[in-house]
C-alpha positions as CSV (number, residue, x, y, z in Angstrom):
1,X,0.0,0.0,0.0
2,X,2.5,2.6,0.8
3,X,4.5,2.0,-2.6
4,X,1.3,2.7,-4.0
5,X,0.6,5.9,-2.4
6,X,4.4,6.6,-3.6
7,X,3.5,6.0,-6.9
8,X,0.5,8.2,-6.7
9,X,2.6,11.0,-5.2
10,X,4.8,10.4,-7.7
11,X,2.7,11.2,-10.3
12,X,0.6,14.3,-8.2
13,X,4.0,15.8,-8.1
14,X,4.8,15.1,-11.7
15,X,1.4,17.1,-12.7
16,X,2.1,19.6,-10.5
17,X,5.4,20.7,-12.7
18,X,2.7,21.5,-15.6
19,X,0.1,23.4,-13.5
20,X,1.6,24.5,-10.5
21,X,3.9,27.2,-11.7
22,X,2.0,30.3,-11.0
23,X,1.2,29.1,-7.6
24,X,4.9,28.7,-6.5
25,X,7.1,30.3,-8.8
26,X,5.9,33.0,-10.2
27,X,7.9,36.5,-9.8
28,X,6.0,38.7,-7.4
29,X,3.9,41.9,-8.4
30,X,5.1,45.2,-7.6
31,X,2.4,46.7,-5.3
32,X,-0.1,49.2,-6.7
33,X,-0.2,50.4,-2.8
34,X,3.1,51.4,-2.6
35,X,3.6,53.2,-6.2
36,X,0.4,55.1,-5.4
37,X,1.7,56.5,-2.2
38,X,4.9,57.4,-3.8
39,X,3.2,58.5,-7.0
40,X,0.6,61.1,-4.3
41,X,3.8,62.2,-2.5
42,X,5.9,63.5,-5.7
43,X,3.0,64.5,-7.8
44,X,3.0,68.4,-6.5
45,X,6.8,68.8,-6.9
46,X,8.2,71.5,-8.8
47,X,9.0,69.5,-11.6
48,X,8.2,71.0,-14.8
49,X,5.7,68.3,-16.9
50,X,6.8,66.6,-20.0
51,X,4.9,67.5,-23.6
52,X,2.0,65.4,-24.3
53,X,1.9,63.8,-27.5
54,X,-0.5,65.2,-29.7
55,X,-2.9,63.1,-31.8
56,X,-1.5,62.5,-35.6
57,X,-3.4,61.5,-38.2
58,X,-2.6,57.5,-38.9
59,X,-0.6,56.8,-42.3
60,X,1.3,54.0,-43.7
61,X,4.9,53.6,-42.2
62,X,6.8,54.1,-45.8
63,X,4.7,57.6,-45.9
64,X,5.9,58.7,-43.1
65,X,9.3,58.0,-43.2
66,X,9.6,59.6,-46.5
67,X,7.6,62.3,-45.4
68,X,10.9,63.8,-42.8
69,X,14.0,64.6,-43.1
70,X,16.3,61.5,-41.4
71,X,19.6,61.1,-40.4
72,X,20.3,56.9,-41.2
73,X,21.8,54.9,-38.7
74,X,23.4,51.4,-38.7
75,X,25.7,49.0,-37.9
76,X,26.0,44.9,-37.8
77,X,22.8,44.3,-36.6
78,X,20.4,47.3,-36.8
79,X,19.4,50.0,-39.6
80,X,17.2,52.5,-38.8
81,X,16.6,56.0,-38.7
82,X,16.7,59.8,-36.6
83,X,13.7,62.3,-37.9
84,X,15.2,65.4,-37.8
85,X,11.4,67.2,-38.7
86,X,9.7,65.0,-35.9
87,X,11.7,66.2,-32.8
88,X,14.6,64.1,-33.3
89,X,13.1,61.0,-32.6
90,X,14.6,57.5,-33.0
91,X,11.5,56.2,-34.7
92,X,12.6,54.0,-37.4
93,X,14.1,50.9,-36.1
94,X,14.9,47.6,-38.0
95,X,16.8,44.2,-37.5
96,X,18.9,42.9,-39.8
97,X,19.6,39.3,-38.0
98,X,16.2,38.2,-36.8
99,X,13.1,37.2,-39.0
100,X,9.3,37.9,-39.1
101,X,8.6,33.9,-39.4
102,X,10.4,31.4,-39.7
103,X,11.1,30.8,-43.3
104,X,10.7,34.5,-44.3
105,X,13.8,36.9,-45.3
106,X,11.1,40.1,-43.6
107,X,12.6,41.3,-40.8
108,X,11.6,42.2,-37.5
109,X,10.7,46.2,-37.4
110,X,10.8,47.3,-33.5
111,X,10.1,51.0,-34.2
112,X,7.7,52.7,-35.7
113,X,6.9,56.9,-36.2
114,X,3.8,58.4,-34.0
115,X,1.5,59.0,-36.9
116,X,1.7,55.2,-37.6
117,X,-0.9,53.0,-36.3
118,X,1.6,50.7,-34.4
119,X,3.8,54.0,-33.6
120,X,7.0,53.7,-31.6
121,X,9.6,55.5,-30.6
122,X,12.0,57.1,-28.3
123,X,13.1,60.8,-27.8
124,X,15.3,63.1,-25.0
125,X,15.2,66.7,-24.6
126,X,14.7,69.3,-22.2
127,X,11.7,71.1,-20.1
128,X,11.4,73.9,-18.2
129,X,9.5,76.6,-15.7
130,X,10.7,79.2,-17.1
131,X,9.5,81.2,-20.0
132,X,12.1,80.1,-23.2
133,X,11.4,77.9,-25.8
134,X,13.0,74.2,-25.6
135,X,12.7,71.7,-28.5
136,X,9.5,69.6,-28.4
137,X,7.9,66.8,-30.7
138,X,7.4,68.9,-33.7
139,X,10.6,71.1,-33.7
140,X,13.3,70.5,-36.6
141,X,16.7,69.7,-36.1
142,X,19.3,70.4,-38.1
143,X,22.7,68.9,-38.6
144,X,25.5,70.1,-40.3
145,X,26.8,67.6,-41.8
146,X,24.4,65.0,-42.9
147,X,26.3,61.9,-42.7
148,X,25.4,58.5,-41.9
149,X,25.4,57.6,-37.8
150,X,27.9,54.8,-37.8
151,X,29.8,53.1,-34.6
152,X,33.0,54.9,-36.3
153,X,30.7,58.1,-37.2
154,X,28.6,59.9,-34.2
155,X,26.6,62.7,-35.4
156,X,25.2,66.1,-34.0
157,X,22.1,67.9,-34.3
158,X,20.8,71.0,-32.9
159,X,18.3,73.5,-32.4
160,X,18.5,77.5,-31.8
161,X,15.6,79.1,-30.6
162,X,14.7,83.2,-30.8
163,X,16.2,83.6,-27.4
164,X,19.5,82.7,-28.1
165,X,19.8,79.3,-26.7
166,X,21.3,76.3,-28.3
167,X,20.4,72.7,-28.2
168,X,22.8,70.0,-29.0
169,X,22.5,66.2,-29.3
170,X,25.7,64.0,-29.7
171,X,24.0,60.6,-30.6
172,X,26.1,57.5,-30.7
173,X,26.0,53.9,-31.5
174,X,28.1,50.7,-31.1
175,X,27.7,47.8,-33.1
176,X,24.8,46.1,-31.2
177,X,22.0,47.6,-29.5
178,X,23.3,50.6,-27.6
179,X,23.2,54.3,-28.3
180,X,24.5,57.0,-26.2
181,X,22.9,60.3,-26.4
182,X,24.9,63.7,-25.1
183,X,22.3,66.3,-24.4
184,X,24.1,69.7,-24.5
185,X,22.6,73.5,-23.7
186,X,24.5,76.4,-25.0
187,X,23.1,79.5,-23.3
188,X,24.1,82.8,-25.2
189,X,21.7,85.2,-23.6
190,X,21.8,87.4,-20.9
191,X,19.7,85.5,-18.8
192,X,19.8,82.1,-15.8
193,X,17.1,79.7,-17.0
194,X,16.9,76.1,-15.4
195,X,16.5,72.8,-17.6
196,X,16.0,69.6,-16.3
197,X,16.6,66.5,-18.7
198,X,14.2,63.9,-20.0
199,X,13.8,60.8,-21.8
200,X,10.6,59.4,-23.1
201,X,9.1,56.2,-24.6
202,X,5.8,56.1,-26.9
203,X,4.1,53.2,-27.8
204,X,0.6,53.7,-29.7
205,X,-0.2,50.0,-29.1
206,X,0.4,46.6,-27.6
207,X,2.6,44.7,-29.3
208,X,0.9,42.7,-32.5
209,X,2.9,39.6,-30.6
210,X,2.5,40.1,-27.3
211,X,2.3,36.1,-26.1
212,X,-0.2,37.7,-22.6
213,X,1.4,34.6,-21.0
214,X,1.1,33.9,-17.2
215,X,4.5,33.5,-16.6
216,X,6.1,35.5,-18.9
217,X,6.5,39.3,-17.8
218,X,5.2,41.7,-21.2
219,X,5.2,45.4,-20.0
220,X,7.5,47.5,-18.0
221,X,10.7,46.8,-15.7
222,X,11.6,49.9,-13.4
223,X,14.9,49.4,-11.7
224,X,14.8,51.9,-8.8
225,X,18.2,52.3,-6.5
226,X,18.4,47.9,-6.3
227,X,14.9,47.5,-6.1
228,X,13.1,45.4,-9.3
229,X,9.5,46.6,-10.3
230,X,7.4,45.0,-13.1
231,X,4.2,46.3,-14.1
232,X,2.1,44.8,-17.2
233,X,0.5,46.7,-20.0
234,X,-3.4,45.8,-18.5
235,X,-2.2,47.8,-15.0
236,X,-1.0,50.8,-16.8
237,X,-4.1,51.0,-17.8
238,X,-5.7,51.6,-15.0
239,X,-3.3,53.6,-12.8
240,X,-0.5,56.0,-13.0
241,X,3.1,54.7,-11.7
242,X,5.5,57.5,-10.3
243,X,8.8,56.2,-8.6
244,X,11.4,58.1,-7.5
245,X,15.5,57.0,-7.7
246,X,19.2,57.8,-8.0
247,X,20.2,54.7,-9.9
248,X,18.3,52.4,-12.6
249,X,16.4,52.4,-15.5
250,X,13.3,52.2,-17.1
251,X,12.8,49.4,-20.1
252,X,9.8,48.5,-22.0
253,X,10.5,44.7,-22.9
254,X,8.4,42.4,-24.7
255,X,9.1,38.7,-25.0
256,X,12.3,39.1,-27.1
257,X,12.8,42.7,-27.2
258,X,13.6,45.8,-25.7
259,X,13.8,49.5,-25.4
260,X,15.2,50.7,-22.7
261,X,16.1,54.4,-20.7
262,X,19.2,54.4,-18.6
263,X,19.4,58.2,-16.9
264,X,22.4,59.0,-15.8
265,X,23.2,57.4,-12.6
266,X,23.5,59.0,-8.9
267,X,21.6,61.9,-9.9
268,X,17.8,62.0,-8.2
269,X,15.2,61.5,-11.4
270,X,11.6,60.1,-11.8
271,X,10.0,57.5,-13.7
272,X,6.6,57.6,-15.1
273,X,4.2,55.6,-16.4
274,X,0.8,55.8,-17.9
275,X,-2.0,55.7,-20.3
276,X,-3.7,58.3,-22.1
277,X,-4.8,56.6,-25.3
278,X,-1.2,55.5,-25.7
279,X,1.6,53.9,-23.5
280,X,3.4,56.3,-22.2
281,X,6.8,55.8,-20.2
282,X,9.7,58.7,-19.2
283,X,12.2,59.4,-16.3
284,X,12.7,63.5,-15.6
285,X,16.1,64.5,-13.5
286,X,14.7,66.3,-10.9
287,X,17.0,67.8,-10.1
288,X,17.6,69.7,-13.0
289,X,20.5,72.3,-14.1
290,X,20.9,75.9,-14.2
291,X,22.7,77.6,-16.5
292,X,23.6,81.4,-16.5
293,X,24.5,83.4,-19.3
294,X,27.5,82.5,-21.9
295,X,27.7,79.0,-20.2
296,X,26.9,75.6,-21.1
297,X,25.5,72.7,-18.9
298,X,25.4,68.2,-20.4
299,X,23.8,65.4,-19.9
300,X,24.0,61.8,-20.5
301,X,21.1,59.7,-21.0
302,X,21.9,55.8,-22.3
303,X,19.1,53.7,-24.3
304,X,19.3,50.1,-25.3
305,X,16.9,49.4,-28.5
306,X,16.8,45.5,-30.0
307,X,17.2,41.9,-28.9
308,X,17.0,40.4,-25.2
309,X,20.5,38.7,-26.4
310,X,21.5,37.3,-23.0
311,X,25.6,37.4,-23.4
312,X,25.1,40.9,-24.5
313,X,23.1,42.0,-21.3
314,X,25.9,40.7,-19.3
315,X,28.3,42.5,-21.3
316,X,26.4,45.6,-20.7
317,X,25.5,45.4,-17.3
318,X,29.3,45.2,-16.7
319,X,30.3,48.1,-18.8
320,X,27.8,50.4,-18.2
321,X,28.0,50.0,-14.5
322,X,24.3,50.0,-13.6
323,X,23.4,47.2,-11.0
324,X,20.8,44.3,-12.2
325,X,20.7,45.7,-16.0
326,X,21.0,41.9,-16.3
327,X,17.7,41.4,-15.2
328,X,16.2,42.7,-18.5
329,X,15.5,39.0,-18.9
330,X,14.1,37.9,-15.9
331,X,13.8,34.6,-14.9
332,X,12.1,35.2,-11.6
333,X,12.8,33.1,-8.1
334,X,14.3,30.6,-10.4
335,X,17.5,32.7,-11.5
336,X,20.1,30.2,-9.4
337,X,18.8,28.0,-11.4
338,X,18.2,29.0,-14.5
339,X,21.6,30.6,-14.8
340,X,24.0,27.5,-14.4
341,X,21.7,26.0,-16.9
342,X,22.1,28.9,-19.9
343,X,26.3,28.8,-19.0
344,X,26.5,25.3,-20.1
345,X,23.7,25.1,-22.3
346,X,25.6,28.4,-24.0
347,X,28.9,26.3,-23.8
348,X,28.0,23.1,-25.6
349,X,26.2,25.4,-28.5
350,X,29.2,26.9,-29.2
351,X,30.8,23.1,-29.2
352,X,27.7,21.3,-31.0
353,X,26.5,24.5,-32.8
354,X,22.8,23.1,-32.9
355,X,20.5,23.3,-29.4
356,X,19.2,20.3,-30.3
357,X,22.2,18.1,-29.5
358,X,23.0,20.4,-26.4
359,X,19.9,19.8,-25.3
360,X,20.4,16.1,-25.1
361,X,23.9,16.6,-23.7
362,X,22.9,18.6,-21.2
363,X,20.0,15.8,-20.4
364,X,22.8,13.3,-20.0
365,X,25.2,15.9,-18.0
366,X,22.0,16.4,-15.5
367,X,21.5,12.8,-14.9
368,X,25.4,11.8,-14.6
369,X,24.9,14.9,-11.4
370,X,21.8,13.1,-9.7
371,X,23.4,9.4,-10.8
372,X,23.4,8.5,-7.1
373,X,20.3,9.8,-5.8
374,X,18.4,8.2,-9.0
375,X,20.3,4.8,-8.7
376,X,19.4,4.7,-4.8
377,X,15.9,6.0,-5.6
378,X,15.6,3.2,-8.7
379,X,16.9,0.7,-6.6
380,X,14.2,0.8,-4.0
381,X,11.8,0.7,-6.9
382,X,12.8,-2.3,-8.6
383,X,12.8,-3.9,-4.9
384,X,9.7,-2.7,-4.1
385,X,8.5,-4.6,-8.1
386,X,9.8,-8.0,-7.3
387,X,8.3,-7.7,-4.1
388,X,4.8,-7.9,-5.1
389,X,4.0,-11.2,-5.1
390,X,5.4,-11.8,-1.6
391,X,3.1,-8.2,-1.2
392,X,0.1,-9.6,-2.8
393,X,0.0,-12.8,-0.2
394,X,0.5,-10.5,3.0
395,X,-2.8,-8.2,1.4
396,X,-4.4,-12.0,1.3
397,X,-3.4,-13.2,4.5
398,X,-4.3,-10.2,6.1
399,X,-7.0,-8.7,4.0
400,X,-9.7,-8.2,7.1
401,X,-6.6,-6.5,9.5
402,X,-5.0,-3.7,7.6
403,X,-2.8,-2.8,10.3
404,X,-1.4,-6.0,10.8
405,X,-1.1,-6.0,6.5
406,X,0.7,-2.7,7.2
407,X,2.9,-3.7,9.7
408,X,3.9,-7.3,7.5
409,X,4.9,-5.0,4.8
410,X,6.6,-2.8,6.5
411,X,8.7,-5.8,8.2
412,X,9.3,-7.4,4.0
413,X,10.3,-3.7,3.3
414,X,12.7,-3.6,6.3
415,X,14.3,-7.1,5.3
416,X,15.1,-6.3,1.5
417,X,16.4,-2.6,2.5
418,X,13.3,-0.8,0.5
419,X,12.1,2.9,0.9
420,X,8.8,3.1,-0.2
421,X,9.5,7.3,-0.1
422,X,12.2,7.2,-2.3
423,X,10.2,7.0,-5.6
424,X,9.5,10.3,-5.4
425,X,12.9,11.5,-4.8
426,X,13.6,12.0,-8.7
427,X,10.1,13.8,-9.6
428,X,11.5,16.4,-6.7
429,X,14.9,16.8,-8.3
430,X,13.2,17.3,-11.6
431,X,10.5,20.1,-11.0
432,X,13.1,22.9,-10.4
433,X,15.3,21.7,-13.3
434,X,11.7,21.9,-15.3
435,X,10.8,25.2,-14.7
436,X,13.9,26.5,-15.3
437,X,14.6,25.0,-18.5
438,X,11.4,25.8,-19.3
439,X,11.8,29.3,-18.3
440,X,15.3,29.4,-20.3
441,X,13.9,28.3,-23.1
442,X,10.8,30.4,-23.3
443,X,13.2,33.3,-23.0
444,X,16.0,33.1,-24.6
445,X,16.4,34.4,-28.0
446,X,18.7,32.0,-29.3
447,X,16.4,29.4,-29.0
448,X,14.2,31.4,-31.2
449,X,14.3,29.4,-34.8
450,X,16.8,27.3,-34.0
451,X,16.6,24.1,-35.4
452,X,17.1,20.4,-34.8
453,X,17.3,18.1,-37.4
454,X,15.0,18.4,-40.6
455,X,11.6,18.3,-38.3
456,X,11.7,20.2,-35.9
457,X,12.8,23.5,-37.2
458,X,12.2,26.1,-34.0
459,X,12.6,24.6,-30.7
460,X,11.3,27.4,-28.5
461,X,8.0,26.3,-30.4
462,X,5.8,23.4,-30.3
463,X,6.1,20.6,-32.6
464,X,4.4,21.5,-35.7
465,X,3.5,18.3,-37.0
466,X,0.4,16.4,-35.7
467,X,0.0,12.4,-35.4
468,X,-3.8,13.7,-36.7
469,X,-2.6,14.0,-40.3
470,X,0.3,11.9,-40.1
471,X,2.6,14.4,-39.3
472,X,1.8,16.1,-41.8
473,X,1.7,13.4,-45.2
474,X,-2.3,14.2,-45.5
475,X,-3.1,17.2,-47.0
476,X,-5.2,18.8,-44.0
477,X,-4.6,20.7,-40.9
478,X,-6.8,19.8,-37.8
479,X,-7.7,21.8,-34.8
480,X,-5.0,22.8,-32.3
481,X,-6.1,20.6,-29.7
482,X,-5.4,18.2,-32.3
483,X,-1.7,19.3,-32.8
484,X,0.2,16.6,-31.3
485,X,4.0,16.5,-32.9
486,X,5.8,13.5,-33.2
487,X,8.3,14.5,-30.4
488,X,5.0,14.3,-27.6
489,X,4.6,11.0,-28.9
490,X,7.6,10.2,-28.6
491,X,7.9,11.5,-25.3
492,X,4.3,9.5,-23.9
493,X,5.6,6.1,-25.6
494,X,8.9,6.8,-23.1
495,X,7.0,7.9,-20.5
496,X,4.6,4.5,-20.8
497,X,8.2,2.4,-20.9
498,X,8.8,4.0,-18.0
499,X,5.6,3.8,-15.6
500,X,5.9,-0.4,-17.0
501,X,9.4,-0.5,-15.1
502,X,7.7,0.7,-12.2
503,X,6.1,-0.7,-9.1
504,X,2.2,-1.7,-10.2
505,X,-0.7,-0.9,-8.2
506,X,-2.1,-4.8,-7.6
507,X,-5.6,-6.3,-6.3
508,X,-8.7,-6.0,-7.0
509,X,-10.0,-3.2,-4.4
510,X,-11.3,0.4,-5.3
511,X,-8.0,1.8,-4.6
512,X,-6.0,-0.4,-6.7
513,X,-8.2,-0.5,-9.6
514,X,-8.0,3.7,-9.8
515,X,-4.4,3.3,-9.5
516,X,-4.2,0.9,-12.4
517,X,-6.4,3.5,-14.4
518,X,-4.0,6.5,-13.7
519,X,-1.3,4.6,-14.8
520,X,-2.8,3.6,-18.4
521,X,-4.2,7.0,-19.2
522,X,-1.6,9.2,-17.7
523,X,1.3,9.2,-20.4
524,X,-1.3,10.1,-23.0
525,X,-2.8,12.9,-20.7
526,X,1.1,14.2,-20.0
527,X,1.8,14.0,-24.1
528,X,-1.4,16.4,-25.1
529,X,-0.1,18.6,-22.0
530,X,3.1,19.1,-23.8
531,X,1.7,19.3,-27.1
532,X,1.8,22.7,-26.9
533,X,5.1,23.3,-25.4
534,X,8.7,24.0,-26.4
535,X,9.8,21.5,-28.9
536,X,12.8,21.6,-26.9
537,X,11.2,21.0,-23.2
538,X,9.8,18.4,-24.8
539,X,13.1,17.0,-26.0
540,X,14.8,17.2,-22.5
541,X,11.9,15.4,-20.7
542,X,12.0,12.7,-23.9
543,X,15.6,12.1,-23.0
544,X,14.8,12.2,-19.3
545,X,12.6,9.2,-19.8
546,X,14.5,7.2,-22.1
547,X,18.0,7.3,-19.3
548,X,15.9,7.0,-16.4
549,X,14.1,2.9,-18.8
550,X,17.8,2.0,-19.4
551,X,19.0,2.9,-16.0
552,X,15.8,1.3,-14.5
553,X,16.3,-1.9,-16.8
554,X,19.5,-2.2,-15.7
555,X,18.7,-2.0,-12.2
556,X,15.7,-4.0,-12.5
557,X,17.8,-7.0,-14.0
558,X,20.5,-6.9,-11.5
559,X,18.2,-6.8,-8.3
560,X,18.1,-10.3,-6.3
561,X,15.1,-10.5,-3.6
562,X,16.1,-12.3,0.0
């Protein structure tokens, strides 16, 4: 009875690995309590108010590009554009590494100008209490030189207004994802004005592929001082955000990409967030400069626009100097975990070249780890299997005084070294290792398209193919409940291998009989579960099943009962 109740455990914990995830290790909410408050306390400050964006008639994104003058920018991975007649905004952003679809040459377009339906973009510039003109969303820059914004090439803009005061911009790129952005004020009037700094993100709509996942974060990360804040797109609609800081940033990131505003550090600034028929994001210094007559005053503002490419946010995080950048991708409570796992996953791609095969290798490197546990674990199993017919003649003999039954067990148990716990020792071990592979692989970029064999072409997908249609041989498609790929089946055949190995629920009594029922119908329930998950989840638990029937075979064949 107790290996039964094991076995049951057993599999109670393995279900729990596909629906238990938001219960236990999901990421905790920033609370709406304590943003209010500080949002209340910081809302009458002197702090001048950034420009609204005003509403602009919708046109295609080819008219509008050609419809202002632009400085072009690129480099290895990016092209884009500055519009020099739309406030010097970066609104034209495009990869030149990362595809639409798999199987298309269109690329993936982050950025977008205002007047476009899906508008996106990103602009700094100044504000002020005072009564001058500062550059807004419809001011024109102008450059004198109107070269191409290169890492080898920055360029500069600027703007004069009536009252004598120049505004510069030194923008900068390098060859991946970051540009730096010099904000300079050159006051040649006879008068003090004060500035203060800004930086400010637009977005007209959700993302077209925003996934709305439960365990993936799609909205806003605020890095105040050390302290991590995420809000989502649906709570942004329905409150403000205000949070004060002196180190951080501010990053709009989606399931693969990113824009991001890093404010100069250890200077006291704001972030903001709301909704006002468009997503709205900024930080303000507070702080602010003044600047008297014939003098100049700078600031630096930092922005990282493009892919969520892991090795690169490490790279970052340790050249720009701002604490947790690295947490742009976020694996939640899991990180300790998840980390290790990208490092050597990260490794044997770079020997294997294909995730596929370092998927498998990492499957093998896990279980050569937990060898032990598992053997010890297996072991006690394959006892606890031979054992019973000896079992089933103690349930006989003492079938009308279950706790004598119990206690004859317990006494076979005791003489053939069995613990009837120790079946669920591996199930434990895996569930962390699940959800954060799982987690690694639903985030990571590189996983995005990458291919394993002929089949199974994107990994951080489900299997395309469905057993349905033949995998695709008949010339129909079938509903996606339907869509089961040939690496689930693959995966339930091992995991019905593996539940035959195992200890059987035996006898004829209620309990047994739904025992032997979960058994037969649980590797088909687990294989439409994962149906829909990572083809390369699915490869890692495949492999975990298929070592864990040749370790158990082995095991099974060399076990001798007393």
């Amino acid at each position: 009875m107790d290996n039964q109740k094991n076995i049951i455990a057993a599999i109670a914990l393995s279900s729990a690995v596909i629906v238990l995830y938001s219960l236990f290790f999901m990421p905790d909410k920033p609370s709406k309590n304590d943003l209010m408050v500080e949002k209340n306390k910081i809302e009458n400050t002197e702090t001048p108010k950034i420009e609204k964006t005003n509403k602009l008639k919708k046109i295609s994104r080819e008219d509008s590009i050609k419809s202002s003058d632009r400085i072009i920018f690129e480099n290895d991975n990016i092209i884009g554009s500055i519009s020099l007649t739309n406030g010097g905004a970066i609104d034209d952003f495009k990869f030149k590494k990362y595809n639409q679809n798999l199987g298309s040459e269109e690329k993936i377009i982050l950025l977008n100008p205002a007047n476009v339906k899906n508008g996106y973009f990103l602009n700094t510039g100044w504000t002020t209490n005072n009564n001058v003109d500062v550059p807004g969303q419809k001011t024109v820059w102008k450059t004198k030189t109107n070269t191409k914004l290169t890492p080898d090439n920055p360029i500069k803009i600027f703007f004069e207004n009536d009252q004598g005061v120049i505004f510069e911009r030194t923008i900068s790129i390098d060859n991946n994802y970051l540009f730096n952005i010099d904000q300079k004020i050159i006051n040649n009037s006879n008068k003090t004005y004060k500035f203060y700094p800004y930086g400010i993100i637009h977005r007209n709509n959700l993302p077209e592929d925003l996934t709305d996942f439960y365990i993936l974060h799609e909205g806003y990360t605020i890095l105040k001082n050390d302290e991590l804040e995420e809000v989502d797109y649906k709570d942004v609609r329905e409150e403000k955000y205000s949070i004060e800081a002196n180190s951080g940033f501010l990053l709009i990131g989606d399931k693969y990409w990113m824009t991001s505003l890093i404010p100069q550090q250890g200077r006291k600034f704001r972030f903001d967030i709301d909704y006002n028929d468009k997503y709205r994001s900024s930080y303000i210094d507070m702080t602010g400069y003044e600047i008297g007559p014939n003098s100049s005053i700078q600031h630096n503002v930092k922005s990282l626009i493009g892919a969520k490419e892991i090795s690169l946010i490490d790279k970052y995080a340790e050249e720009l100097k701002v604490e947790k950048l690295d947490l742009i991708v976020n694996y939640g409570v899991m990180y300790f975990v998840v980390r290790p796992l990208w490092v050597v996953l990260d490794y044997l791609f770079k020997f294997t070249n294909n995730y596929g095969y370092s998927i498998v290798i990492l499957t093998i490197l896990i279980r050569l780890i937990f060898f032990p546990l598992n053997q010890y674990s297996m072991k006690s199993m394959a006892r606890i299997k031979a054992l019973t017919p000896q079992m089933n003649i103690i349930k006989d003999k003492y079938k009308e005084d279950k706790q004598q039954q119990q206690k004859e067990i317990m006494k076979l148990y005791k003489q053939n070294s069995v613990n009837p716990a120790s079946s669920c020792f591996p199930i434990l071990i895996q569930i962390p290792i699940f959800f954060s592979l799982y987690k690694l692989l639903l985030l990571d970029i590189a996983m995005r398209h990458a291919p394993w064999f002929w089949i199974w072409e994107d990994l951080a997908a489900k299997d395309p193919l469905s057993i349905f249609n033949l995998f695709g041989l008949l010339p129909f498609s079938v509903p996606s409940f339907l869509e089961v790929g040939l690496l689930p089946c693959i995966m339930g055949l091992s995991m019905w291998a593996q539940m035959k190995l195992s200890p059987q629920a035996t006898g004829n009594d209620q309990m047994a009989q739904m025992q032997q029922k979960i058994f037969k119908f649980f590797p088909l329930f687990i294989t439409f579960i994962l149906a829909g998950f990572a083809s390369g989840l699915v490869l890692y638990w495949t492999m975990t099943n298929l070592l864990t029937i040749l370790q158990q075979y082995v095991i099974n064949r060399s076990i001798k009962i007393k």
